[in-house]
N, C-alpha and C positions, 0 to 999 in steps of 0.2 A: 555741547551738553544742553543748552537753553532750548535747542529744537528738537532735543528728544522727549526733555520734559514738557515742550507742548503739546507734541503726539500722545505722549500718553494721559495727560491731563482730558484731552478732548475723546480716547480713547476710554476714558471713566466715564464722561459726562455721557457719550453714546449706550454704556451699557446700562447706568442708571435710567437710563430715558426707558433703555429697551425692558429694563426686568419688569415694570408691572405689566408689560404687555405679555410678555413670557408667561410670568404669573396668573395672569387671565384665561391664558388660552390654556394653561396647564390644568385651572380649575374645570372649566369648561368640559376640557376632556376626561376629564376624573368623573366630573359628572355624568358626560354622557354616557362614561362607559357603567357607572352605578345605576342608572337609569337601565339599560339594554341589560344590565344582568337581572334586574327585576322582574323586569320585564318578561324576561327569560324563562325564569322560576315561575312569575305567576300567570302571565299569559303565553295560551298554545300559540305557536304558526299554524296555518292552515295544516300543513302536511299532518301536524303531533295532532290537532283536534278530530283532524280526521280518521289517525289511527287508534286513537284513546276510547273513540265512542265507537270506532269498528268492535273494539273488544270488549264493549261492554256490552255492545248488542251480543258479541256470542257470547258473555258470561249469561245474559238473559235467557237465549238460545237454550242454553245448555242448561240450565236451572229448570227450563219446564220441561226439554227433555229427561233429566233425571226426573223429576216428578211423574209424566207418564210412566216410564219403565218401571219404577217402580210401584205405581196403580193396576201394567198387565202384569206383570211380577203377581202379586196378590190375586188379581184375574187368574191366572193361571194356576196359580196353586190352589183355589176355589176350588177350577174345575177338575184336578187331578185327584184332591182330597173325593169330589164327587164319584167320579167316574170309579175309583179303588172303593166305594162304598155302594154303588153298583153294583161293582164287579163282585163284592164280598156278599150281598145278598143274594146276588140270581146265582152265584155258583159255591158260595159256602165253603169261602174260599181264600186266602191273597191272593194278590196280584202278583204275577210273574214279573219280577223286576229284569229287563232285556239287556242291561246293560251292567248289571251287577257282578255276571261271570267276568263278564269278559275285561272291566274295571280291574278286580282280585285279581285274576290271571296275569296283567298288565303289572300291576302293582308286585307281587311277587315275583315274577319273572327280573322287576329292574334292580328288587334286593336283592336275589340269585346275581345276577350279573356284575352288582356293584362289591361282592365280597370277593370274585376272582380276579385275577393276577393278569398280565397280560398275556403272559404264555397261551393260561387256560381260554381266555377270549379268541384266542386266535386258533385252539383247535376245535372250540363250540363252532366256530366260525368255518374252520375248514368242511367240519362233520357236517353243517346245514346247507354249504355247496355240493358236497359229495350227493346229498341227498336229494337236493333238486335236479343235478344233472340226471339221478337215476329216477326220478318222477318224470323227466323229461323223455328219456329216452324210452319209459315204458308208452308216456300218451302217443309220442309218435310211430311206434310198436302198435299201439292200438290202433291209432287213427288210420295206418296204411292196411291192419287190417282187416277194417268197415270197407277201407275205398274199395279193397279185394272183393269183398264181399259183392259189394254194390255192385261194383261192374260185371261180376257175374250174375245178377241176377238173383243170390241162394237170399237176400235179405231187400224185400223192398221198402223202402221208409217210410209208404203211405201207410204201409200194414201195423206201424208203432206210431200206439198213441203218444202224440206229441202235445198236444195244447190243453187246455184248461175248459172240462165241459159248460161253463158260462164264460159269459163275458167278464170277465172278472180284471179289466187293466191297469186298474188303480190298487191293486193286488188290499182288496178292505175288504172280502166276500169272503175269505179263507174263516172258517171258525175255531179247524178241533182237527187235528191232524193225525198221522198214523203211529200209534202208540200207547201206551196203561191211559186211559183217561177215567174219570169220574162217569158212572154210567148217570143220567138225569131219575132212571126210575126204580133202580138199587141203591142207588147211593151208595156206590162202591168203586175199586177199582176195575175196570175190566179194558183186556187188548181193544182195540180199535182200530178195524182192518184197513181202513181207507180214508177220505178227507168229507169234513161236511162243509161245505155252501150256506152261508145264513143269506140266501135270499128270499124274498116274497112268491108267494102262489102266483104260480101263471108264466115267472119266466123262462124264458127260452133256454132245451138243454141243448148241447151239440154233440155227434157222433166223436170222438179224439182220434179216431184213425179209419180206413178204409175197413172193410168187413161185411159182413152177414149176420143178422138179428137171429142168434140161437135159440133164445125163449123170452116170453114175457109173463107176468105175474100180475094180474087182475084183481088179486084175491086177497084179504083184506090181512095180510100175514105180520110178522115183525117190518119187515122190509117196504107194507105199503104195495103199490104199484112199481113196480120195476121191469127193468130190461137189461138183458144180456148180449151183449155181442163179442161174435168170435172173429177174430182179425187176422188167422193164421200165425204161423210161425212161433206159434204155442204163448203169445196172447189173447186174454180177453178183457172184457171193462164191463163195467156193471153201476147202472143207477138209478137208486132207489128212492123212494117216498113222494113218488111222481100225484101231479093231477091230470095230466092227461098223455097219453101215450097214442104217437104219428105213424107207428110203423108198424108192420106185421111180421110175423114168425118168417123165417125165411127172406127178406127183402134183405138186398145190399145196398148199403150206404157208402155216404163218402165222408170223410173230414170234412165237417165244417157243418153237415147237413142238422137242421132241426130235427131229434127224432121224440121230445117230449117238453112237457110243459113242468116245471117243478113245483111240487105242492106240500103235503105233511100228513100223506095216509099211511098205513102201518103203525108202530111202535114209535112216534117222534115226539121230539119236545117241543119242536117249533118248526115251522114252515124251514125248509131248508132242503137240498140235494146233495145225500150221498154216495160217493162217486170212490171206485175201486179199479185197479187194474191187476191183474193176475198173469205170471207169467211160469208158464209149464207146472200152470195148477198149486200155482203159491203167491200170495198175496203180497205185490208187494209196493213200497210207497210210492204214492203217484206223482207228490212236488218234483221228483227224481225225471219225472218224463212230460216237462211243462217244456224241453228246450227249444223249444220253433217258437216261442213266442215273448222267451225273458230272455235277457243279457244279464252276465251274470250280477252286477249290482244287482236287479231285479230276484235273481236266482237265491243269491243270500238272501236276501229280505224276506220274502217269503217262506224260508227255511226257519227263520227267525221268529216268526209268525205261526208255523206251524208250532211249533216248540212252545212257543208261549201260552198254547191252548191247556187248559184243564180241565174241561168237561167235556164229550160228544153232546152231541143232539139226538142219540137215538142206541 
């Protein structure tokens, strides 16, 4: 018994010895770790300072960018108010909104669609494959028989005007299309056989298909200076308000060929080339036979263009 009570006696005095060292280091590390959390909170590591001021640079970024956009925002709307105030004096008129149809049409079509049932969506849905297959099978019905044609010979392609009598690639020359337009010098409605050109005096017209110049017009008429040419196969084309005319009665041209200079003699409201094709002696619209040289994106757009016109030139 005497030697256990020494053991443990001396077993006391070891741990008293050892608590304030315990004590010590316990604070110590209570410390450190109160320290490192502050630290924490209030200073970044490299990594966090690096990604804190990365996003403050794009909240700057993006502050002046919203500011620009909405300075061309303003820009923009300057010049649209302008241009419709333009538009509203030289043609006595609104502006054709281009996207107005087709927005309404958009819009009402998706509240048509969202009042039916599923049934009904899926025979809207049958009905509008039904109907493409047979849109299908008519153009290939048609296209097989051009190629008939072609290869025998009854229809040669050079003889159909194809292209657009100026240079026009940026499709921005188009003015006044074929349709009721506002006449410039009635100030009225009247048909409008063919397309006008708002280009400058002097430039260059092009023949739109192979042919023979059937007449010219010198003479100081409605039409200006004009020429005719007869392309066979019961087209012709015709273009008027010229400044100077390249060719003679009787000469055969080719596509592509320079046959006049565009000007604003005859009956015109401004320097410009009106331009017509006629087929088996009926006029009819020429955007229709630009295909040698639009894809159809191009081909709508210009459609679109035409459409939007409300006054001729002549």
């Amino acid at each position: 018994m005497g030697d256990r009570d020494n053991i443990s006696r001396k077993s006391s005095r070891r741990l008293r010895r050892a608590m304030p060292y315990v004590l010590n280091v316990l604070v110590w590390v209570t410390m450190l770790f109160g320290w490192w959390t502050v630290l924490a909170f209030v200073v970044d590591m490299p990594a966090e300072y690096k990604l804190r001021h990365s996003t403050d640079d794009l909240r700057v970024e993006y502050a002046k960018l919203s500011e620009r956009y909405d300075s061309l925002n303003v820009v923009l709307e300057n010049v649209v108010r302008r241009d419709e105030n333009v538009f509203r004096k030289l043609f006595e008129s609104n502006p054709y909104d281009l996207s107005a149809d087709v927005d309404k049409a958009r819009i009402a079509l998706r509240e048509e669609l969202m009042n039916k049932d599923s049934e009904e969506l899926i025979t809207i849905l049958a009905n509008r494959i039904e109907s493409a297959e047979h849109q299908e099978r008519e153009i290939v019905y048609t296209h097989n028989e051009l190629k008939y044609h072609i290869s025998n010979e009854t229809l040669s392609i050079n003889c159909v005007p194809g292209i657009q009598p100026v240079n026009n690639r940026q499709l921005t020359l188009l003015a006044a299309g074929k349709k009721p337009l506002i006449n410039p010098f009635h100030r009225a409605m009247r048909e409008h056989h063919g397309v006008d050109y708002l280009v400058p005096e002097g430039t260059a017209v092009f023949a739109t298909a192979d042919g023979t110049v059937k007449s010219l017009s010198e003479k100081n008429t409605s039409h200006g200076k004009a020429i005719t040419i007869d392309h066979g196969n019961g087209y012709e084309t015709s273009y008027s308000h010229l400044l100077d005319i390249r060719v003679k009665k009787g000469q055969e041209v080719k596509r592509g060929d320079i046959i006049a200079l565009s000007g604003n003699s005859g009956l015109s409201f401004a320097p410009h080339l009106h331009y017509e094709v006629i087929y088996n002696d009926t006029r009819v619209d020429p955007v229709h036979y630009f295909f040698l040289e639009l894809n159809p994106e191009e081909y709508q757009r210009i459609i679109r263009i035409a459409l939007s016109s409300m006054q001729s030139f002549d």
